[in-house]
ZALO-951156 format. One line per field, with one value per residue: x, y, z of N, C-alpha, C, O in turn. Coordinates in steps of 0.05 Angstrom, whole numbers, plus 5000, padded with zeros to 4 digits. Layout:
N
n_X: X;...
n_Y: Y;...
n_Z: Z;...
ca_X: X;...
ca_Y: Y;...
ca_Z: Z;...
c_X: X;...
c_Y: Y;...
c_Z: Z;...
o_X: X;...
o_Y: Y;...
o_Z: Z;...
This chain:
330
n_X: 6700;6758;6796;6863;6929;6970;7023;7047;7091;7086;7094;7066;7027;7032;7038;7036;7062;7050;7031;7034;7037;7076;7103;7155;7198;7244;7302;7322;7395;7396;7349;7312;7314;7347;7313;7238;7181;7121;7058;6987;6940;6890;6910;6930;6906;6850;6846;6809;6805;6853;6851;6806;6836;6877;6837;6815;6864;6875;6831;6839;6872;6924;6978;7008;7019;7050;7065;7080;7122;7150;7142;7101;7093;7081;7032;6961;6925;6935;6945;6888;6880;6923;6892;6840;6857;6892;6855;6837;6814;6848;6892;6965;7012;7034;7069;7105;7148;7189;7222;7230;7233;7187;7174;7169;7122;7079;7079;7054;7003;7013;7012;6976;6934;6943;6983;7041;7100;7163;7200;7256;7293;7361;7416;7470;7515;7543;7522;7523;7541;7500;7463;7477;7474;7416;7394;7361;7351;7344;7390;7382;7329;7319;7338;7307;7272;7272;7269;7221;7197;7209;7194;7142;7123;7142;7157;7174;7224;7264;7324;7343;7392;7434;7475;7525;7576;7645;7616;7582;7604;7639;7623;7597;7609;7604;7545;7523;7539;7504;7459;7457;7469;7423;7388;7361;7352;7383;7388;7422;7433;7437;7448;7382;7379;7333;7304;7328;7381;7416;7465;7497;7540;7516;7537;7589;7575;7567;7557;7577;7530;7571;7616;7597;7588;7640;7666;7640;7647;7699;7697;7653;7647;7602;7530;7504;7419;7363;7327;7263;7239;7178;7196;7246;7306;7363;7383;7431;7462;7495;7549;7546;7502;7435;7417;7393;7436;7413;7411;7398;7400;7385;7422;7471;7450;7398;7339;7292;7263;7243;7197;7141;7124;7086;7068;7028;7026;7008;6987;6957;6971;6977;7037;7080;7122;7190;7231;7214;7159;7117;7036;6978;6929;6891;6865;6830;6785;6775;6753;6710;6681;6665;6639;6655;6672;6686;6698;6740;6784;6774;6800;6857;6860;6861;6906;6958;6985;7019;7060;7133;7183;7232;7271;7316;7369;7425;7495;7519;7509;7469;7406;7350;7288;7252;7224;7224;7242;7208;7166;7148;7145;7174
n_Y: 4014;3976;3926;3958;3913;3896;3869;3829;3848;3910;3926;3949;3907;3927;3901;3849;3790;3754;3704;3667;3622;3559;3543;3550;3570;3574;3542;3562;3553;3561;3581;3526;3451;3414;3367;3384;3370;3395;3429;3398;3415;3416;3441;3484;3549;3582;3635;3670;3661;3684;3732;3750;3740;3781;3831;3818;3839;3890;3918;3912;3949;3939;3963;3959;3909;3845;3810;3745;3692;3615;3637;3681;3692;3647;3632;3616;3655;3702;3762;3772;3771;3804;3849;3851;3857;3897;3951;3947;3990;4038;4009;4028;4014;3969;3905;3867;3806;3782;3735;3763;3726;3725;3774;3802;3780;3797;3848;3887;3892;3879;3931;3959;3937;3951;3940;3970;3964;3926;3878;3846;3791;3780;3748;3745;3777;3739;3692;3639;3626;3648;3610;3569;3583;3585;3543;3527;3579;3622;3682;3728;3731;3750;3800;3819;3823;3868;3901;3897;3914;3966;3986;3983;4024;4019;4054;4036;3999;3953;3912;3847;3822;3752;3741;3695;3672;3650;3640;3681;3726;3760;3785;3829;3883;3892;3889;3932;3970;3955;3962;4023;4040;4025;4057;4029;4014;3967;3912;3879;3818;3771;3702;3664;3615;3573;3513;3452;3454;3411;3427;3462;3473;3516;3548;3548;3582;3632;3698;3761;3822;3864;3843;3852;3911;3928;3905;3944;4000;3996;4019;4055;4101;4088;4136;4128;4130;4161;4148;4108;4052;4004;3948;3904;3926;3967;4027;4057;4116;4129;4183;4206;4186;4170;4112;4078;4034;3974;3934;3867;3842;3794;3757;3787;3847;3840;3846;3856;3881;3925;3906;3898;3860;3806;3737;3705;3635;3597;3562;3580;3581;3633;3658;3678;3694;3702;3669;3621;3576;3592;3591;3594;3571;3596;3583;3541;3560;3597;3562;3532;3581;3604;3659;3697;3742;3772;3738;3715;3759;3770;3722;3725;3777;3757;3715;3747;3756;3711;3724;3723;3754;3763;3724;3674;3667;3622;3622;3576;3533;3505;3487;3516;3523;3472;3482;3506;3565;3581;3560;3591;3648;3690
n_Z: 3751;3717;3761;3776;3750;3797;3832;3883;3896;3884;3834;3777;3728;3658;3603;3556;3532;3480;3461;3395;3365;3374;3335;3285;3232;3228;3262;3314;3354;3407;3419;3406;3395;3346;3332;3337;3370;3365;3380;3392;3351;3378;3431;3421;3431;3392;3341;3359;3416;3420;3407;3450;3496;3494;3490;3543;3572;3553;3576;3631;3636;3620;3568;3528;3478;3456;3398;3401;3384;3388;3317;3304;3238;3214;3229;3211;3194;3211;3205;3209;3267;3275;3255;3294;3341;3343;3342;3388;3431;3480;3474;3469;3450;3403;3389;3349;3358;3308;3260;3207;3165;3139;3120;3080;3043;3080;3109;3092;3109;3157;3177;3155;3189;3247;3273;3299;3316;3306;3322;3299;3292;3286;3276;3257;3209;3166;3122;3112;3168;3192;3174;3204;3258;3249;3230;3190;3168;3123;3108;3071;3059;3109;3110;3065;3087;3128;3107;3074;3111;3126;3075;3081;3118;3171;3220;3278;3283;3311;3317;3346;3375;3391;3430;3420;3451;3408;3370;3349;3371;3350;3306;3336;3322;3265;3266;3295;3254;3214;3234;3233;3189;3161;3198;3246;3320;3352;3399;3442;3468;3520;3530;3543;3590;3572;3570;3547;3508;3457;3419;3445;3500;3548;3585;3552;3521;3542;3533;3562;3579;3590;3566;3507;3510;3523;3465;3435;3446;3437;3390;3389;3432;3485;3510;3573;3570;3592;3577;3577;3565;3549;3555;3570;3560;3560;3554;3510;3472;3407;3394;3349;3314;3302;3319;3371;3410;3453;3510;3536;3596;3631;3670;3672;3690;3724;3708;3744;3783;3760;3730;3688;3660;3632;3607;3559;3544;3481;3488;3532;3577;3638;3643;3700;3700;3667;3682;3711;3738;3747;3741;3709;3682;3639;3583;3604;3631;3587;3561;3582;3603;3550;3528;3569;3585;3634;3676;3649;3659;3725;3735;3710;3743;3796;3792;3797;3859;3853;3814;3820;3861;3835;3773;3776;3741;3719;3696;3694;3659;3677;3669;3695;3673;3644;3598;3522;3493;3449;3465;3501;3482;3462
ca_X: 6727;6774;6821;6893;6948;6987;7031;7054;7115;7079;7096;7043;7035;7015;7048;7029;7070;7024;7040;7013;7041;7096;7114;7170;7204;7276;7309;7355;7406;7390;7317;7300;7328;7336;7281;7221;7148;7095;7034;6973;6914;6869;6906;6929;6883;6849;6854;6781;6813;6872;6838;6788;6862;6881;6817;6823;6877;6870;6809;6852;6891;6947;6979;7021;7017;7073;7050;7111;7127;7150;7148;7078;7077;7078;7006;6952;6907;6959;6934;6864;6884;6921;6868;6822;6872;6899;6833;6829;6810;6864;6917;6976;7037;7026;7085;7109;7170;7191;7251;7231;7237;7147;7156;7156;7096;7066;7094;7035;6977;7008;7019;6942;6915;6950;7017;7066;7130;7175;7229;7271;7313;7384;7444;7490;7502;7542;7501;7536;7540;7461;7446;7486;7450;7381;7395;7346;7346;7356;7393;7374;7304;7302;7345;7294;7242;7273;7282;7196;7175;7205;7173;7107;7121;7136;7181;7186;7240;7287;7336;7346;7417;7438;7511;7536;7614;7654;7591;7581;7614;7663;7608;7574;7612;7586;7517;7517;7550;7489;7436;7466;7460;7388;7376;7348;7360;7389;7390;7440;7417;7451;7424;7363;7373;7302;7307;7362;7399;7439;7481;7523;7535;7507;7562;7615;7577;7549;7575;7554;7523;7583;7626;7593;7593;7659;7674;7628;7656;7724;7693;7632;7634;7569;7519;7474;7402;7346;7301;7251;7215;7162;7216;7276;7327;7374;7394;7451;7462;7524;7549;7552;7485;7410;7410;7401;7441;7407;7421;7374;7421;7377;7447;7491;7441;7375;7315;7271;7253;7220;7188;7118;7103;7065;7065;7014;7034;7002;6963;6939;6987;6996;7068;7075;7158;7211;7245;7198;7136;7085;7022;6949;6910;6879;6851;6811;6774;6755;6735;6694;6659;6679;6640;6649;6704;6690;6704;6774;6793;6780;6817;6878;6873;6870;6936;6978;7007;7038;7093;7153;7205;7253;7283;7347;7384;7454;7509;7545;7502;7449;7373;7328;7263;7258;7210;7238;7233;7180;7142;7143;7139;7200
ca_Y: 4015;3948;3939;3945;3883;3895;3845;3832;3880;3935;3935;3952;3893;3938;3894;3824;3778;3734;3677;3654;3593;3551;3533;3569;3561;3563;3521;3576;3534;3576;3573;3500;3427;3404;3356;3391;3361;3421;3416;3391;3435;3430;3442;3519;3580;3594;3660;3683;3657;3702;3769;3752;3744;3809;3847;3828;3852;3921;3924;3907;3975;3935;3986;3949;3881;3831;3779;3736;3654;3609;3649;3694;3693;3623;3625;3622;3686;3722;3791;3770;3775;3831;3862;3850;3862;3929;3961;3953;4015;4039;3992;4046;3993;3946;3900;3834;3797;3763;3725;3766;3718;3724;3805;3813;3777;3812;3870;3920;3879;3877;3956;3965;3926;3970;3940;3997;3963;3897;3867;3828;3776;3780;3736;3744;3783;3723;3673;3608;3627;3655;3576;3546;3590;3589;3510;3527;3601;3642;3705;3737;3727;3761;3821;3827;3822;3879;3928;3907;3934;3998;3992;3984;4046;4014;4065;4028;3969;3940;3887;3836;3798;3740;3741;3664;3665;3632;3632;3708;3751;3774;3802;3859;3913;3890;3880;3964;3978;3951;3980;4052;4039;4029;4075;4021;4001;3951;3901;3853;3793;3750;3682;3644;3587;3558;3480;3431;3452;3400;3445;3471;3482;3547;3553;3559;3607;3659;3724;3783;3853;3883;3844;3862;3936;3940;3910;3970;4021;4005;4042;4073;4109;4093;4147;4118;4149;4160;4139;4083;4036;3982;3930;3906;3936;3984;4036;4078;4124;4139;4209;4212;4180;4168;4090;4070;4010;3963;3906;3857;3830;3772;3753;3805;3865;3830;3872;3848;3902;3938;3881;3909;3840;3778;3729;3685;3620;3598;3539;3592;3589;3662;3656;3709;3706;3681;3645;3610;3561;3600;3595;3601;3560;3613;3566;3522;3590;3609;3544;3528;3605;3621;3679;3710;3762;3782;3714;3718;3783;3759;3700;3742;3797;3731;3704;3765;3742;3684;3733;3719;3777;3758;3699;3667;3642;3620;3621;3548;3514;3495;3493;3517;3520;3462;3487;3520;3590;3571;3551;3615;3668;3714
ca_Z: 3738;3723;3779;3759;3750;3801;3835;3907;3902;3880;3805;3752;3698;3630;3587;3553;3505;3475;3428;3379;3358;3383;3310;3274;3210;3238;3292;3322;3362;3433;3425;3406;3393;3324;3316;3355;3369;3364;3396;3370;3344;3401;3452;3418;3431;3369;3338;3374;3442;3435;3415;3473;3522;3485;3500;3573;3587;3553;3598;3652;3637;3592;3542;3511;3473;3433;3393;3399;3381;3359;3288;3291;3211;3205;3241;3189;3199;3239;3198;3221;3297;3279;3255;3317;3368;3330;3329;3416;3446;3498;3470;3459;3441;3394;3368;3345;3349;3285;3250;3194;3143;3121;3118;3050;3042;3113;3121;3093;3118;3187;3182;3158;3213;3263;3280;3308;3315;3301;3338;3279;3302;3267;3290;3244;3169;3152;3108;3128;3192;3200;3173;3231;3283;3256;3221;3168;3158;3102;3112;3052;3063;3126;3104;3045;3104;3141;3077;3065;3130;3121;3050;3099;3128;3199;3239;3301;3276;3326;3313;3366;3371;3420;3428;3441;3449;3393;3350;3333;3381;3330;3299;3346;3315;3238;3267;3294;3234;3199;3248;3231;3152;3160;3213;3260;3334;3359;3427;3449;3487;3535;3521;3562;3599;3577;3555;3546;3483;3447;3402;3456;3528;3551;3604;3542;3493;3552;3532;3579;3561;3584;3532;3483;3510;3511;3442;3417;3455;3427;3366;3387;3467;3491;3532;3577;3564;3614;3562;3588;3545;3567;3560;3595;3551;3575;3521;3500;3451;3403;3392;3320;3304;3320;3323;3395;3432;3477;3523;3552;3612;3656;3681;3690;3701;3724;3710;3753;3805;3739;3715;3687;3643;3640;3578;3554;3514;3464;3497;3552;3601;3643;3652;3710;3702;3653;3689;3738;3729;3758;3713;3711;3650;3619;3568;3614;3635;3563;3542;3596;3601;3523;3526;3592;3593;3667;3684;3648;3668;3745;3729;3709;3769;3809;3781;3807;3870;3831;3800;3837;3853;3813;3770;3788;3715;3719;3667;3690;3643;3691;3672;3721;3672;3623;3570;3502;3490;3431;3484;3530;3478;3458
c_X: 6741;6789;6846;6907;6966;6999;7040;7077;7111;7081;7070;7047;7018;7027;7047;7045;7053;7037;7019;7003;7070;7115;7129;7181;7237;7275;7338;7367;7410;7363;7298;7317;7323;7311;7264;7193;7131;7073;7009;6947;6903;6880;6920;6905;6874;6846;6828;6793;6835;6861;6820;6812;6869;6868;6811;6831;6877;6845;6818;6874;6927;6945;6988;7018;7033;7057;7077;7103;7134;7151;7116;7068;7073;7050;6981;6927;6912;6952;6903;6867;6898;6910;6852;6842;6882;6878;6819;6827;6826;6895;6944;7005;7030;7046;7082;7141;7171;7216;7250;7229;7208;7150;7145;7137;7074;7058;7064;7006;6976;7014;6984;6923;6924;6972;7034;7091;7136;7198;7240;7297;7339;7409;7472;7489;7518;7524;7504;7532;7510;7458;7446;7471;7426;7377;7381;7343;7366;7364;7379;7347;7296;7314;7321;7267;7240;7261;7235;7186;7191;7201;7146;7098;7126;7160;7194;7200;7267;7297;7346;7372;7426;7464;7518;7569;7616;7635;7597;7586;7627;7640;7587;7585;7595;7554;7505;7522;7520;7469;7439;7466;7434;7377;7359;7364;7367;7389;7404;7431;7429;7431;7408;7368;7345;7308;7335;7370;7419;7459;7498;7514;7530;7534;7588;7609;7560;7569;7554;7561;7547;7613;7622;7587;7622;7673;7659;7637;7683;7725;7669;7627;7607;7555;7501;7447;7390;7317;7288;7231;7203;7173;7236;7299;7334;7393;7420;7453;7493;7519;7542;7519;7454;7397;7416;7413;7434;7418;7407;7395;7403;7392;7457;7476;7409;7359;7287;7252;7227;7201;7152;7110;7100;7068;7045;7019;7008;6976;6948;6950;6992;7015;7076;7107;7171;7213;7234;7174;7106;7069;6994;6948;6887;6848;6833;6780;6753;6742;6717;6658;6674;6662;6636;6680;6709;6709;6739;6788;6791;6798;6854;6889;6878;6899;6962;6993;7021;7061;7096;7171;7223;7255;7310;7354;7410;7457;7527;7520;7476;7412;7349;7291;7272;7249;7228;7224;7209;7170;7134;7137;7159;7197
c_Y: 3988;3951;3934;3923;3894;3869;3852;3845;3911;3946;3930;3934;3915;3929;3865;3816;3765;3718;3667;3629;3582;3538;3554;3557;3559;3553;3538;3556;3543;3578;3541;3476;3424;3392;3361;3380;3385;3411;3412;3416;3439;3431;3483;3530;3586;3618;3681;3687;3683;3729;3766;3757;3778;3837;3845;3837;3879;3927;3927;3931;3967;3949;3976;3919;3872;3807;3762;3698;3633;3635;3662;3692;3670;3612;3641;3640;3707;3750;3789;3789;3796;3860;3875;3859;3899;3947;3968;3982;4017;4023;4017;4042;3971;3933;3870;3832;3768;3757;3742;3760;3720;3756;3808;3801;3784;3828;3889;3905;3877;3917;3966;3958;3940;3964;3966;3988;3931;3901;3847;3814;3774;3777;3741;3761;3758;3695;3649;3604;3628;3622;3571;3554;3587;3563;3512;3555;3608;3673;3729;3743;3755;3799;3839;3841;3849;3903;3934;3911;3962;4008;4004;4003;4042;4030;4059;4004;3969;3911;3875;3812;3777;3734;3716;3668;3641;3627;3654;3727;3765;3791;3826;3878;3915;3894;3911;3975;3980;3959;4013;4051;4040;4035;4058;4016;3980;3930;3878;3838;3776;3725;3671;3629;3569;3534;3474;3429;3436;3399;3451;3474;3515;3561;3574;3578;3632;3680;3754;3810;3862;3876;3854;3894;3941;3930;3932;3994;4030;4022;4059;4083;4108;4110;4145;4135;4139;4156;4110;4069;4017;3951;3929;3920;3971;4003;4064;4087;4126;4173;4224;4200;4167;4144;4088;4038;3996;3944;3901;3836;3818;3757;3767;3827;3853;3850;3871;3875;3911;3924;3887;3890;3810;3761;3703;3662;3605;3569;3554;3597;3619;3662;3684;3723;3684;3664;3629;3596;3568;3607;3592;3590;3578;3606;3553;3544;3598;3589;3522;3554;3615;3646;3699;3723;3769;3757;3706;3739;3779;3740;3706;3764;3770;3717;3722;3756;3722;3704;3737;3754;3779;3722;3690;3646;3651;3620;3597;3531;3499;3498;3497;3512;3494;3461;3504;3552;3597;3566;3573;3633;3680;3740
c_Z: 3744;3756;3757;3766;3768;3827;3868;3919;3897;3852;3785;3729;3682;3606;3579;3532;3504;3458;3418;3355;3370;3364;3307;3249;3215;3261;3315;3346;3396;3437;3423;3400;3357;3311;3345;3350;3377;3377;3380;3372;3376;3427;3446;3423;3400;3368;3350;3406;3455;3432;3433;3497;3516;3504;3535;3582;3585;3568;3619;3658;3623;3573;3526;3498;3452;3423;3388;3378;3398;3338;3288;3263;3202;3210;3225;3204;3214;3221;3204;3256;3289;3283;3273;3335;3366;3329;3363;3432;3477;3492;3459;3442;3423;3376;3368;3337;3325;3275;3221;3166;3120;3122;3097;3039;3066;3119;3117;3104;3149;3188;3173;3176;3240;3288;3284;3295;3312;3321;3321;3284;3277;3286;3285;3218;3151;3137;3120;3153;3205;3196;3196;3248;3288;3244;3199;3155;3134;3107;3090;3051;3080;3113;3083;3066;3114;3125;3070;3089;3132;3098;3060;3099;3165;3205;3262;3298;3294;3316;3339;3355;3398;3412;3441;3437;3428;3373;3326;3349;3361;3307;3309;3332;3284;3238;3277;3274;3212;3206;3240;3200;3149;3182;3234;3289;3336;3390;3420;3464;3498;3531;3548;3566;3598;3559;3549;3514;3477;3426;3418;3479;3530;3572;3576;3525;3513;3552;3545;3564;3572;3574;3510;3486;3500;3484;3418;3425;3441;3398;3368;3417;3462;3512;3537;3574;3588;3604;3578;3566;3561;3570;3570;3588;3564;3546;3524;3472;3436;3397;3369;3302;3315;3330;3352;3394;3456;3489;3538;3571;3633;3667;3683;3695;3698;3734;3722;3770;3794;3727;3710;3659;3656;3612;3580;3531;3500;3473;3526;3578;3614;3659;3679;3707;3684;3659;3716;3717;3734;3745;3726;3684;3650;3603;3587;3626;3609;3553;3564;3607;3576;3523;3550;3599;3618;3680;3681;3662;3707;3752;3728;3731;3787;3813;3797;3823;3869;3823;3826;3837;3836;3805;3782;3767;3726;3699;3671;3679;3653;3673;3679;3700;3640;3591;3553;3506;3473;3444;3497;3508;3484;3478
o_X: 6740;6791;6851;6901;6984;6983;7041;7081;7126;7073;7058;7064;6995;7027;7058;7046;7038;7054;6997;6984;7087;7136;7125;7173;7251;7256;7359;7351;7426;7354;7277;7341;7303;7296;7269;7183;7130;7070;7008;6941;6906;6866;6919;6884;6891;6845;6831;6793;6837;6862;6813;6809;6866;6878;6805;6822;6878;6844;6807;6889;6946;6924;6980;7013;7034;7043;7092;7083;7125;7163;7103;7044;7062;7042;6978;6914;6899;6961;6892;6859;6886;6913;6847;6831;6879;6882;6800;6847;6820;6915;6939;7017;7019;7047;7066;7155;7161;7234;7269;7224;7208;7128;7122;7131;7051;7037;7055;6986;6957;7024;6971;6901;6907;6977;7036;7101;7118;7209;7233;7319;7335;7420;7491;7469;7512;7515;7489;7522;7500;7449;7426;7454;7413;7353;7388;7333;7390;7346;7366;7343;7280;7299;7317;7250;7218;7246;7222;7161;7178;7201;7133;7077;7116;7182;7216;7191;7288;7283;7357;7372;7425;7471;7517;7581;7601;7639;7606;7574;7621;7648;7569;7569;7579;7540;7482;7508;7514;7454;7419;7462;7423;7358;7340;7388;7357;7392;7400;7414;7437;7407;7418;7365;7336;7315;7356;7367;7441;7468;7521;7491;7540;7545;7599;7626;7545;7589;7532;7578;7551;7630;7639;7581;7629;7692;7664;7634;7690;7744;7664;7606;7593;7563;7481;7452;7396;7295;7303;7212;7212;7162;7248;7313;7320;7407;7421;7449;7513;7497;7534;7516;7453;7377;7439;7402;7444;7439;7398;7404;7404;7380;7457;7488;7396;7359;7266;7229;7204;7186;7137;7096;7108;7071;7046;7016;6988;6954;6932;6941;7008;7014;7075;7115;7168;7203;7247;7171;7084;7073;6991;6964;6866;6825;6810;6757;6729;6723;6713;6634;6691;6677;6616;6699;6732;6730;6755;6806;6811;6810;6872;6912;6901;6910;6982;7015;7036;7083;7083;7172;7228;7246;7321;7350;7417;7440;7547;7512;7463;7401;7330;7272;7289;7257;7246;7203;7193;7148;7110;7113;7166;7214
o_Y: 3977;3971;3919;3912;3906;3854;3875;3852;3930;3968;3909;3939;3921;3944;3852;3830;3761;3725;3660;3621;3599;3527;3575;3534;3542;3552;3530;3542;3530;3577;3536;3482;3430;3398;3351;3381;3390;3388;3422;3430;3458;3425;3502;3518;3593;3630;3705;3708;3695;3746;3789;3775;3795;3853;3864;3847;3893;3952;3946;3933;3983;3953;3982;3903;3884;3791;3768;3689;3631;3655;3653;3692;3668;3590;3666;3634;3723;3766;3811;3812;3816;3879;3899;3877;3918;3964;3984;3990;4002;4026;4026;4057;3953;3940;3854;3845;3746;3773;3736;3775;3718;3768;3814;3812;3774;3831;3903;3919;3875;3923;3982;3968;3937;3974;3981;3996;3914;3920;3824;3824;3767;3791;3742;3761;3754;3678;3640;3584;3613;3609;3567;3539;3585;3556;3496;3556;3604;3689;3747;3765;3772;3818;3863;3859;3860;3921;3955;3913;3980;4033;4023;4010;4057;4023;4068;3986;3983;3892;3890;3795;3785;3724;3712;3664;3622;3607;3654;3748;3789;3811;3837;3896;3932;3901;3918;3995;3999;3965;4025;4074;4056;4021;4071;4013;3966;3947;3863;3849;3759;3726;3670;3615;3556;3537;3487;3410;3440;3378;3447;3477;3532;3583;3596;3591;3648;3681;3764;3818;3879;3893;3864;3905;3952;3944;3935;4011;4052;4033;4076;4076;4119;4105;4151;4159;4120;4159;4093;4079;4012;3933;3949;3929;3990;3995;4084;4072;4124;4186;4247;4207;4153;4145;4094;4021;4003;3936;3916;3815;3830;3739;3770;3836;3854;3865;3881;3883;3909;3936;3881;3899;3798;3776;3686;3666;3603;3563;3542;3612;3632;3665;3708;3746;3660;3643;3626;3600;3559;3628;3587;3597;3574;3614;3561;3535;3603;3592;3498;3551;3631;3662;3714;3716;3772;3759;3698;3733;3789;3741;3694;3770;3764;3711;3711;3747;3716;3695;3746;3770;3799;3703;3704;3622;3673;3618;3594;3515;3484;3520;3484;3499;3497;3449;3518;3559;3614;3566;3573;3638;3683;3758
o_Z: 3766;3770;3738;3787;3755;3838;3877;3943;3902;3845;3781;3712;3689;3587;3596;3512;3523;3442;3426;3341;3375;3371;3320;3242;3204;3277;3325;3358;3410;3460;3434;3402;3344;3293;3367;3328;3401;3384;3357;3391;3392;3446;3463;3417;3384;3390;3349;3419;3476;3450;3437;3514;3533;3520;3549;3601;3605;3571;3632;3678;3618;3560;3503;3517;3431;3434;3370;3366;3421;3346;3270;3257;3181;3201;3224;3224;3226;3238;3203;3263;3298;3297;3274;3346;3381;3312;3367;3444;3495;3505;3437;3427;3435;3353;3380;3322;3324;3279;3207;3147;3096;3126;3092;3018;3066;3131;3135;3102;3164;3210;3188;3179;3257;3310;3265;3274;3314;3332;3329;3280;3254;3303;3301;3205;3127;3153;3138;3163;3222;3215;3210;3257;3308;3247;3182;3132;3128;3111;3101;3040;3075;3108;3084;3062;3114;3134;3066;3090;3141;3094;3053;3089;3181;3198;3269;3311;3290;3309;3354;3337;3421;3390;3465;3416;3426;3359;3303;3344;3359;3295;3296;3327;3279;3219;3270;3271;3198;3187;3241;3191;3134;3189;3242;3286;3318;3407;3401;3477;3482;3529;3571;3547;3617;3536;3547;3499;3487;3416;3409;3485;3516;3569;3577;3513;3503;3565;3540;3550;3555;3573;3495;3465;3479;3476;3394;3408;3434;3388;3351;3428;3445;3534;3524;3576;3602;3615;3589;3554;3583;3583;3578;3607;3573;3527;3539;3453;3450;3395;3367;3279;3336;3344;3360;3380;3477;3478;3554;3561;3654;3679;3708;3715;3677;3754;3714;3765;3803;3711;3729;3640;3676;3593;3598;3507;3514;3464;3540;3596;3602;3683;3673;3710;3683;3649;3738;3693;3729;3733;3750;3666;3662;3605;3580;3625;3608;3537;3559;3612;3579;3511;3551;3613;3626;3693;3697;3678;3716;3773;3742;3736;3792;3834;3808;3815;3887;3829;3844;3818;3823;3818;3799;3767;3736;3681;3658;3694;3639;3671;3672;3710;3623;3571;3564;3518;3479;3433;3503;3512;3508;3477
């Protein structure tokens, strides 16, 4: 029998983000710099490399797996790897976070290959405003995106919002408003301190989860649930309707204790924590024994005492890790 992932505090990793490119098609103004340099071909994982990372880990007794970014649909054979990865025996979670904007050309090819759920990033419902945040996005697009995965048939659709003060606070209540029209969840997001944003200080747009509780409360009491999901979010329900409310708070309610993931970026790195550097090359592993899964899967229980107990992000503007969030995987 594998052994299991667990870590020097006693917590069970069964949970992998994975990336799968560090490219994206927007420049949201909290995840990257205007003009960004991508990395070159050979030093990504090709799409063999990552369903081989995949398949380790569900060996390894991982249930769950994200295929995150950068932008997943921007990565050409990304329903390939769905494919292969969706099809893993024991795997019982299987999502992807996306900006939404490639569903409606996506959407039923990642729901035949055996995609579960989405996590659809949405900032704003104003148009003008969505530009400024995502610099290149189309609102319209993604909304269309949302509408063709529950064409798909995907039931598990969460919308993911990052609340920057002065940006789009003024819009959490529009943005439940709009989760409860199409019957989907929602999560609020305090922003990441990952890389040196030069759009704005992080200091003046950090707005905490329990701002944006209480400007939802003022129209919707919220009751905490004792529901648990395999992510950080912390969920409440309203009274009147079945859309849950989350909040992913790595500043004001740090979820570390629970902390039952790991992420792998996209050049191989196993990230063991957000907000920390502690990594294992992956890649140098598979492309030295490419076909020796024992070899990875040792490689990976190996890695464990590397995750740290916790991160430690601030909100005065500081940057403790300097890579982008495109880099780490959503």
């Amino acid at each position: 029998m594998s052994p299991s992932l667990i870590d020097d505090f006693g917590r069970r990793v069964d949970y992998v983000r994975l990336s799968v490119t560090d490219r994206c098609d927007f420049r949201c103004v909290y995840c990257m710099s205007e003009e960004m340099t991508f990395l070159p071909r050979a030093q990504v994982l090709t799409l063999e490399e990552l369903a081989q990372v995949a398949r380790a880990f569900v060996e390894l007794g991982v249930a769950k797996i994200r295929l995150t970014g950068g932008e997943p649909l921007v990565r050409r054979g990304i329903d390939t790897l769905v494919e292969e990865v969706g099809a893993l025996d024991g795997l019982r979670d299987f999502a992807m976070t996306t900006n939404g904007a490639g569903l409606r050309k996506w959407a039923p090819a990642l729901r035949r290959g055996g995609l579960g759920r989405l996590n659809i990033s949405l900032d704003s419902l104003d148009a003008d405003k969505f530009r400024r945040l995502t610099r290149t996005g189309d609102l319209h697009k993604v909304i269309d995106g949302i509408h063709a995965a529950q064409d798909a048939g995907f039931q598990g659709i969460k919308l993911n919002a990052v609340i920057l003060k002065g940006r789009n606070d003024d819009e959490v209540l529009d943005l439940v408003e709009f989760a409860r029209r199409e019957s989907l969840d929602i999560s609020f997001i305090e922003e990441m301190p990952l890389g040196q944003v030069s759009d704005h200080g992080r200091d003046e747009t950090y707005c905490s989860s329990d701002e944006v509780q209480a400007l939802i409360e003022a129209r919707y009491p919220l009751m905490p649930t004792a529901e648990v999901t395999p992510g950080p979010s912390r969920y409440f329900r309203m009274a009147d309707h079945a859309s849950r409310i989350g909040f992913i708070s790595p500043h004001s309610h740090n979820f570390c204790a629970s902390c039952n993931r790991v992420r792998v970026t996209v050049e191989g790195r196993l990230l063991l924590c957000l907000g920390n550097e502690h990594s294992v090359d992956l890649r140098a592993v598979l492309r030295r024994y490419p076909s020796d899964l024992e070899r990875l899967k040792a490689a990976i229980v190996a890695a464990m005492p590397l995750k740290p107990e916790r991160h430690h992000f601030t909100t005065d503007g500081d940057v403790q890790v300097v890579r982008f969030m495109n880099m780490t995987g959503g």
